[in-house]
Biopython code that builds the backbone (N, CA, C, O; Angstrom):
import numpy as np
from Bio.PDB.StructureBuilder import StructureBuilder

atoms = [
    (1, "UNK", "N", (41.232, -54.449, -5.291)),
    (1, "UNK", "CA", (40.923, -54.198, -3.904)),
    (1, "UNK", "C", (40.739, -52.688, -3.687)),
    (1, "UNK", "O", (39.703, -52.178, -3.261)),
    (2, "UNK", "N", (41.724, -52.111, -3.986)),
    (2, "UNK", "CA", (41.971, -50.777, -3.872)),
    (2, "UNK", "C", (39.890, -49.882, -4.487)),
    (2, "UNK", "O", (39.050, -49.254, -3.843)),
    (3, "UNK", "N", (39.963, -50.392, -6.067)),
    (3, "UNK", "CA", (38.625, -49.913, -6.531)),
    (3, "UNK", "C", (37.785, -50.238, -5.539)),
    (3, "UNK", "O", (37.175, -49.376, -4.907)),
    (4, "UNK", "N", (37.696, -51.285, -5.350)),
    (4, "UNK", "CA", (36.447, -51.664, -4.570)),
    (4, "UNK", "C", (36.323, -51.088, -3.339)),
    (4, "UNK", "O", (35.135, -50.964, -3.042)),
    (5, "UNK", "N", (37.192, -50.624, -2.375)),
    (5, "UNK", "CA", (37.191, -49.912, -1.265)),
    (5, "UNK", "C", (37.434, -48.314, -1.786)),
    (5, "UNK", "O", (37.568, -47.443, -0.926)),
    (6, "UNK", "N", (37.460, -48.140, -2.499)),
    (6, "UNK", "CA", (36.784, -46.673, -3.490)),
    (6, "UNK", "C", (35.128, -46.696, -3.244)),
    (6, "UNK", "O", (34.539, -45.975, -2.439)),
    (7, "UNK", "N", (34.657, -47.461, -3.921)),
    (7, "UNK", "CA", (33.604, -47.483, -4.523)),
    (7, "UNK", "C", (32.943, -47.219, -3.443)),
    (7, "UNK", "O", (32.217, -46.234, -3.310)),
    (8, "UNK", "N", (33.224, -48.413, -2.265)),
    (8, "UNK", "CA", (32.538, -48.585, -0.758)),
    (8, "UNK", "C", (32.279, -47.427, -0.344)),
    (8, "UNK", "O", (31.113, -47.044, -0.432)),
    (9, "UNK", "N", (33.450, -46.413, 0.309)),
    (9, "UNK", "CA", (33.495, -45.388, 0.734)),
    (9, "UNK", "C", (32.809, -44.465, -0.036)),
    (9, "UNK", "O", (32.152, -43.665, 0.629)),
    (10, "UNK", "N", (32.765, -44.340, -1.191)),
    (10, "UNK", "CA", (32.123, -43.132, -1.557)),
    (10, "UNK", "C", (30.681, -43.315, -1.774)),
    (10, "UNK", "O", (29.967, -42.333, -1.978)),
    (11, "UNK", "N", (30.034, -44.952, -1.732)),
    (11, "UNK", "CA", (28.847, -44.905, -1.453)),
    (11, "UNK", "C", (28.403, -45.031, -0.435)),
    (11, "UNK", "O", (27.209, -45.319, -0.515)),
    (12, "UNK", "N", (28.927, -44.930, 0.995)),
    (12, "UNK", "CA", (28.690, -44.948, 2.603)),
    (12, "UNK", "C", (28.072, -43.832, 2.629)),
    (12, "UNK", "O", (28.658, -42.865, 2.141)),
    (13, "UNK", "N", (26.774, -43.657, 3.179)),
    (13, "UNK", "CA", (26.001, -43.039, 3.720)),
    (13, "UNK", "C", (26.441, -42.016, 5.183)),
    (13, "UNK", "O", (25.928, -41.125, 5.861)),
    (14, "UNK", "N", (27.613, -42.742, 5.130)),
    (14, "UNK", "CA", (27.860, -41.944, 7.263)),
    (14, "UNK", "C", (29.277, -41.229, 6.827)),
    (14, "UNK", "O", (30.283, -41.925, 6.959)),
    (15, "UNK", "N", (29.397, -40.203, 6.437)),
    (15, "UNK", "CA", (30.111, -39.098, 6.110)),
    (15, "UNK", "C", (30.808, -38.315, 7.346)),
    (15, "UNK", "O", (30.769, -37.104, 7.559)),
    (16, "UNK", "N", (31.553, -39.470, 8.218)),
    (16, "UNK", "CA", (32.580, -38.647, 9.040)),
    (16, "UNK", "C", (33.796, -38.037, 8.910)),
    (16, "UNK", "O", (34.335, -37.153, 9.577)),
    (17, "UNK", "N", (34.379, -39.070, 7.286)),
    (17, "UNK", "CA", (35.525, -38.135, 7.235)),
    (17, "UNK", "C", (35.475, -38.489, 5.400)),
    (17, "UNK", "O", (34.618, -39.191, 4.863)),
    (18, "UNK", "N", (36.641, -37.785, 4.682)),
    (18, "UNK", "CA", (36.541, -38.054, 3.010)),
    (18, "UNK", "C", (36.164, -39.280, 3.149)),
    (18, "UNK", "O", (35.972, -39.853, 4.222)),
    (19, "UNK", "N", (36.030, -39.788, 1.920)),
    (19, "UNK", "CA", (36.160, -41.116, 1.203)),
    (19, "UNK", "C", (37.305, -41.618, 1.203)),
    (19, "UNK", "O", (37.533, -42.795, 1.483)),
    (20, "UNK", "N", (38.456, -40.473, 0.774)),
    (20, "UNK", "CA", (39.864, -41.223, 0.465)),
    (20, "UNK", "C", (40.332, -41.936, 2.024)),
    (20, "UNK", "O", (40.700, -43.099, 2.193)),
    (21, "UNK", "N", (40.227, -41.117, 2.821)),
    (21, "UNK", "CA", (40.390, -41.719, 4.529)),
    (21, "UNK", "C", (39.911, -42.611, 5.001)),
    (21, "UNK", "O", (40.514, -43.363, 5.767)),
    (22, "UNK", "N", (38.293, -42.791, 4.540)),
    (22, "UNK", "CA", (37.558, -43.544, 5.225)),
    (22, "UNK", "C", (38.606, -45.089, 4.001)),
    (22, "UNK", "O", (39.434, -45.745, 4.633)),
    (23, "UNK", "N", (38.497, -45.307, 3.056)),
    (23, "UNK", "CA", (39.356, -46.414, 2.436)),
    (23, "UNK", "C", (40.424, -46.340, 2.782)),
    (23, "UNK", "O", (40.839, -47.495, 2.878)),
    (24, "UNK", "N", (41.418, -45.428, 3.132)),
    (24, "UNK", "CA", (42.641, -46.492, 4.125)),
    (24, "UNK", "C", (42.326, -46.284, 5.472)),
    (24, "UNK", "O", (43.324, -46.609, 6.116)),
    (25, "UNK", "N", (41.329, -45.860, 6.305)),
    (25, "UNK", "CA", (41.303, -46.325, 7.401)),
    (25, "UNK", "C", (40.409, -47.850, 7.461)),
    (25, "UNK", "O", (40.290, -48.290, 8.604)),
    (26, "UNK", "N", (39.832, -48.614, 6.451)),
    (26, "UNK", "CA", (39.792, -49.843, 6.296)),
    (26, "UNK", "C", (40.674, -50.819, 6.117)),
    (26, "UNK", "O", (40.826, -51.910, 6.666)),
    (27, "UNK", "N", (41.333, -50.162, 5.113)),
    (27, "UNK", "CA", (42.927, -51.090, 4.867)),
    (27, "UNK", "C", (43.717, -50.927, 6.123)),
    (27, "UNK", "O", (44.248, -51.925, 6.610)),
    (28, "UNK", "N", (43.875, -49.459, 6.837)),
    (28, "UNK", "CA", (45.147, -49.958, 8.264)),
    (28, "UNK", "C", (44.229, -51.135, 9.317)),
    (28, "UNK", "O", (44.791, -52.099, 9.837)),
    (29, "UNK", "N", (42.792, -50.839, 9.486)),
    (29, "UNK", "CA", (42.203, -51.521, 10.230)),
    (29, "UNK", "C", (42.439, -53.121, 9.966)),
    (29, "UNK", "O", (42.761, -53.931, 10.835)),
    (30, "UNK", "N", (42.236, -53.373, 8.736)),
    (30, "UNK", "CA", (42.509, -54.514, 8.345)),
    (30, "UNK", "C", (43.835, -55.377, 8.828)),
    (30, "UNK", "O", (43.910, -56.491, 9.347)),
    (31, "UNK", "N", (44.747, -54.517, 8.490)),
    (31, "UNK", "CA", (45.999, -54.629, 8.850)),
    (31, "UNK", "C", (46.388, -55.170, 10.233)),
    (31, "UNK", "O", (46.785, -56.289, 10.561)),
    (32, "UNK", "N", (46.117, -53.839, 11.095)),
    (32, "UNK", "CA", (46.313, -54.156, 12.223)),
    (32, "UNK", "C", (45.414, -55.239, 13.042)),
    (32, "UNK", "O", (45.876, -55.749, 14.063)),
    (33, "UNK", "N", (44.222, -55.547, 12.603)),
    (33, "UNK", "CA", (43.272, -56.504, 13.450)),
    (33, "UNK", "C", (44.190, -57.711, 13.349)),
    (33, "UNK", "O", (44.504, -58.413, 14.311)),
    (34, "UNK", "N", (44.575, -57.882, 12.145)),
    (34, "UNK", "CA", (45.188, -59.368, 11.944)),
    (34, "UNK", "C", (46.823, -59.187, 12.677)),
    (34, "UNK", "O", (47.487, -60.131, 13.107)),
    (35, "UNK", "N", (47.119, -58.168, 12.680)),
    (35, "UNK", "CA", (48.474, -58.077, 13.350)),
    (35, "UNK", "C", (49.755, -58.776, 12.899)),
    (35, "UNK", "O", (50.150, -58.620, 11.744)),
    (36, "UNK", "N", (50.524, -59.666, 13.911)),
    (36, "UNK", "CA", (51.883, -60.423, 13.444)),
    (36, "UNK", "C", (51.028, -62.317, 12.617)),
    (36, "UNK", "O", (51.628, -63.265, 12.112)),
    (37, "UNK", "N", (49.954, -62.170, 12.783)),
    (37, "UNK", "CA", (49.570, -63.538, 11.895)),
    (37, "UNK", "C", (49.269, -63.023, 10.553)),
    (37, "UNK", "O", (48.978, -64.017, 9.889)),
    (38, "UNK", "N", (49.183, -61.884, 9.754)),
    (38, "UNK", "CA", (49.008, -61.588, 8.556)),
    (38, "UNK", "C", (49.886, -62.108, 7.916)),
    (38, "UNK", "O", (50.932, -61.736, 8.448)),
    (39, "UNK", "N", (50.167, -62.911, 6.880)),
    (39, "UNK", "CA", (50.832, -63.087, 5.976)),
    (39, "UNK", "C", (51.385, -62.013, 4.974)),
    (39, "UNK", "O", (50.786, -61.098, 4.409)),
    (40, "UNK", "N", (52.925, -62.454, 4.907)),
    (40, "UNK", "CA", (53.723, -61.278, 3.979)),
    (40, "UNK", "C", (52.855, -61.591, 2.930)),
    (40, "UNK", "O", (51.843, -61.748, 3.612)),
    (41, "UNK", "N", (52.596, -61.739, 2.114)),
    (41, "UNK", "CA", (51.708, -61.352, 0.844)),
    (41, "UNK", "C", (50.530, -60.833, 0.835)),
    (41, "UNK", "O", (49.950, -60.328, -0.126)),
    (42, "UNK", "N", (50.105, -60.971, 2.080)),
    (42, "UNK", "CA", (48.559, -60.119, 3.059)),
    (42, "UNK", "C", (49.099, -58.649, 2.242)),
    (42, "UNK", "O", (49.022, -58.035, 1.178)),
    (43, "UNK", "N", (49.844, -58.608, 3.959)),
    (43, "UNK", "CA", (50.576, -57.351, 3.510)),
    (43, "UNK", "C", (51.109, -56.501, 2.597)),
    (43, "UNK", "O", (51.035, -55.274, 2.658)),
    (44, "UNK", "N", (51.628, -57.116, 1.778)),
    (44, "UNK", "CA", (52.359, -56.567, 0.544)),
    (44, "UNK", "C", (51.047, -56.230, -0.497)),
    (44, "UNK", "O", (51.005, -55.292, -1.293)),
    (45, "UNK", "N", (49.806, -57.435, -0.228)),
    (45, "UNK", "CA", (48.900, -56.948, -1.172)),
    (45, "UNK", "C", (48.523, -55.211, -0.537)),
    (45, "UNK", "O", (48.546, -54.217, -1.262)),
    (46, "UNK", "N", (48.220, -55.199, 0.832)),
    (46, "UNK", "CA", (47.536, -54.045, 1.293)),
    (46, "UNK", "C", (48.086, -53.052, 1.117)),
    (46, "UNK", "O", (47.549, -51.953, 0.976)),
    (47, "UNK", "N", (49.733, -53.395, 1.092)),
    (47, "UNK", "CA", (50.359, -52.295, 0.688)),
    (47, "UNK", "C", (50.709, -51.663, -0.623)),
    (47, "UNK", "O", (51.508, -50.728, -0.676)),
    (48, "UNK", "N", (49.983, -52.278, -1.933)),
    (48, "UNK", "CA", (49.691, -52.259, -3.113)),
    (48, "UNK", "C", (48.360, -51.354, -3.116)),
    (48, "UNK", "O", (48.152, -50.242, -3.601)),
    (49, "UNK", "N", (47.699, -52.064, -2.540)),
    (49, "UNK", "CA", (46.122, -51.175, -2.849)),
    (49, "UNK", "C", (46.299, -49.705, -1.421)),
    (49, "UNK", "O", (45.246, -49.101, -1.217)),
    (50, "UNK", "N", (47.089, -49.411, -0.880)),
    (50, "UNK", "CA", (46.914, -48.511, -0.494)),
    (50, "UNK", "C", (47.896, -47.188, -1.502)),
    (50, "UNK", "O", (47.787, -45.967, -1.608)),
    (51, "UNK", "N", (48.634, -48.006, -1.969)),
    (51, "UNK", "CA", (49.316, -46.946, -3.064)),
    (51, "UNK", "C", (48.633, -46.840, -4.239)),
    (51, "UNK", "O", (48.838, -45.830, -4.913)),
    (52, "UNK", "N", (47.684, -47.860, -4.722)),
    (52, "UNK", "CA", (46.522, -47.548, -5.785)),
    (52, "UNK", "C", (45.611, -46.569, -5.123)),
    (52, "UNK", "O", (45.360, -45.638, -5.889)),
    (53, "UNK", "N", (44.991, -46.455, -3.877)),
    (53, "UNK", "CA", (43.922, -45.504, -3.571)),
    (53, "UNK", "C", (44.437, -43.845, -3.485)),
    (53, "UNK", "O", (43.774, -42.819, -3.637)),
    (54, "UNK", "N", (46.020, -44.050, -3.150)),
    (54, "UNK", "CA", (46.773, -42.714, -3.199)),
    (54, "UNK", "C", (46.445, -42.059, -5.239)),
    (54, "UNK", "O", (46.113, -40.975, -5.718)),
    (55, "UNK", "N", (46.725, -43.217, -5.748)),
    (55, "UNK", "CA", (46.846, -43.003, -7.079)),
    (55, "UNK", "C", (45.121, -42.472, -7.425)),
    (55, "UNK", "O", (44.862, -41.447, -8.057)),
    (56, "UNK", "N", (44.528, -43.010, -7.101)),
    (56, "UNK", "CA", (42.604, -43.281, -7.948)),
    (56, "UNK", "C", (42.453, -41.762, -6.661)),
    (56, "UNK", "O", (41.355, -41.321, -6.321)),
    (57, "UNK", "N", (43.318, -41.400, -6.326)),
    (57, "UNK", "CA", (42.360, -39.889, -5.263)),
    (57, "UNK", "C", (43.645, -38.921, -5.527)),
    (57, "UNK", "O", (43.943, -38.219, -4.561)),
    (58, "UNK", "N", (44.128, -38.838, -6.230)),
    (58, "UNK", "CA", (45.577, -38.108, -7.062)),
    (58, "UNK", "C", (45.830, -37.094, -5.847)),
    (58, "UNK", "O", (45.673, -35.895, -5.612)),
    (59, "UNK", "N", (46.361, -38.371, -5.135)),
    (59, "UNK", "CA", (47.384, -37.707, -3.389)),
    (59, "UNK", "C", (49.028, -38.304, -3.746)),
    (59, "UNK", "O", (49.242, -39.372, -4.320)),
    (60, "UNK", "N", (49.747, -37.661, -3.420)),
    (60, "UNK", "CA", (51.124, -38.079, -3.722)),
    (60, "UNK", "C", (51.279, -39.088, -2.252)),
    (60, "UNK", "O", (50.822, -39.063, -1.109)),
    (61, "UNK", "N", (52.274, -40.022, -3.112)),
    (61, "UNK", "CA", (52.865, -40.823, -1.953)),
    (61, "UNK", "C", (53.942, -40.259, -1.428)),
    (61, "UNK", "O", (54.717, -39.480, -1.982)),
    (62, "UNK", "N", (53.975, -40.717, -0.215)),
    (62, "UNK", "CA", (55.023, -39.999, 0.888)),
    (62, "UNK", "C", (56.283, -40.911, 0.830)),
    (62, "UNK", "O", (57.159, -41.011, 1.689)),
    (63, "UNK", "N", (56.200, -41.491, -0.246)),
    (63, "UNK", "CA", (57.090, -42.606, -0.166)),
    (63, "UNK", "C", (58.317, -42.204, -1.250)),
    (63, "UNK", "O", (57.966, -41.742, -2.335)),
    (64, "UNK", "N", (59.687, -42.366, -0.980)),
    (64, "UNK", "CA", (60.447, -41.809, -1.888)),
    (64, "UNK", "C", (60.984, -42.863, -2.914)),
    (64, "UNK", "O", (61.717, -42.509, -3.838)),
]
sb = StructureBuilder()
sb.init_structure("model")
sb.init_model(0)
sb.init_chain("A")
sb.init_seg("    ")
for serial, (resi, resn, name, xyz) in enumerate(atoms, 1):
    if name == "N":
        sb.init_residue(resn, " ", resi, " ")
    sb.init_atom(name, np.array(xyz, "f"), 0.0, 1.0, " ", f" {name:<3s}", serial, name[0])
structure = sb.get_structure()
């Protein structure tokens, strides 16, 4: 998931903000559209591929 919303972003044509942003501002969007009906494993996946896109754009996680 994570690659593939790499890939997306950095081949988007509409350059408002990085790549690395524009892929988790897909993943929070995602997130939040679906809200309290997302399924915990939804989630837990998104929250996997957003710590892979931290990893594939060598940003540290804020996470301890």
């Amino acid at each position: 998931m994570a690659r593939s919303l790499k890939h997306s972003a950095e081949r988007s044509t509409r350059k408002k903000s990085s790549p690395f942003r524009a892929a988790m501002s897909m993943l929070t969007f995602y997130e939040n559209r679906a809200g309290r009906n997302l399924p915990a494993i939804r989630k837990q996946a998104i929250r996997k591929a957003k710590e892979e896109l931290r990893q594939l754009y060598g940003r540290v996680s804020h996470r301890a």
